[in-house]
C-alpha positions in Angstrom: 120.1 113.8 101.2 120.6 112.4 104.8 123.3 110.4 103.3 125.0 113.0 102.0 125.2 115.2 104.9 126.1 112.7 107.3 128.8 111.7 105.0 130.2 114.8 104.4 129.7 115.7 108.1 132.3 112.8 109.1 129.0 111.1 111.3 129.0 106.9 111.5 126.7 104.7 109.5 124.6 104.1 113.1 124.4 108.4 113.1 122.9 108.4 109.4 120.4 105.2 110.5 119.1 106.7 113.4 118.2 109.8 111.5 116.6 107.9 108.4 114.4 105.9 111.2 113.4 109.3 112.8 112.8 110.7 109.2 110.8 107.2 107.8 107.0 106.9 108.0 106.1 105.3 111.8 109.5 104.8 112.0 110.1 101.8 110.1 112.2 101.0 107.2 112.6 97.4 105.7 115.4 95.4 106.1 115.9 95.3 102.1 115.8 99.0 102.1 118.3 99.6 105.1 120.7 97.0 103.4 120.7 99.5 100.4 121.0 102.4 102.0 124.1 101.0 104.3 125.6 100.3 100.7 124.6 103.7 99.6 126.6 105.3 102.2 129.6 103.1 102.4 129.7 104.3 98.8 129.9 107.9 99.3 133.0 109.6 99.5 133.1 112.3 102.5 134.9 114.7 100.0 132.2 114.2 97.5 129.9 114.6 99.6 130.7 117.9 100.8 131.4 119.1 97.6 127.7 118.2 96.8 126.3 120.1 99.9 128.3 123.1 99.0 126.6 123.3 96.0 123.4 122.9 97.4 124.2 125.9 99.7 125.5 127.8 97.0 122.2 127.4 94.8 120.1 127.6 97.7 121.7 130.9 98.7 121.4 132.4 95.2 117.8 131.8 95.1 117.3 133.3 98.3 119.1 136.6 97.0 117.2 136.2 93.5 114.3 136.1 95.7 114.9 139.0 97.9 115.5 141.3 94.5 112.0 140.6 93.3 110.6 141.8 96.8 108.8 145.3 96.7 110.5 147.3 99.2 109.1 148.0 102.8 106.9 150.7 103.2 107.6 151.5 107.1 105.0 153.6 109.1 106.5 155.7 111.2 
């Protein structure tokens, strides 16, 4: 997902590897892994991208309300 939002957010490959370190256990990810990921996000397309976090927001937004309409009302003591 880090990909993706860096992507669609227009940041650099250096952006989207500092915040995979920050994110990765101690710190640390191996040099085969940060090879793939590098391809990973060369890969992605920026339009894609934000057409995929759109519709995460979307879906996340539509559980929230599906949520909220399964909620008991407040009771409010005055």
């Amino acid at each position: 997902m880090v990909l993706i939002l860096t992507k669609a957010l227009g940041f650099s490959w250096e952006t989207a590897m500092s915040l995979l370190f920050l994110g990765a256990p101690g710190h640390r990810i191996s040099s085969r892994d940060l090879e793939g990921l590098k391809m990973n996000f060369s890969d992605l397309n920026a339009a894609t991208s934000r057409s995929v976090l759109s519709a995460y927001q979307a879906r996340r937004q539509a559980a929230a309300a599906a949520s909220n309409e399964r909620r008991l009302p407040q009771l409010h003591s005055q």
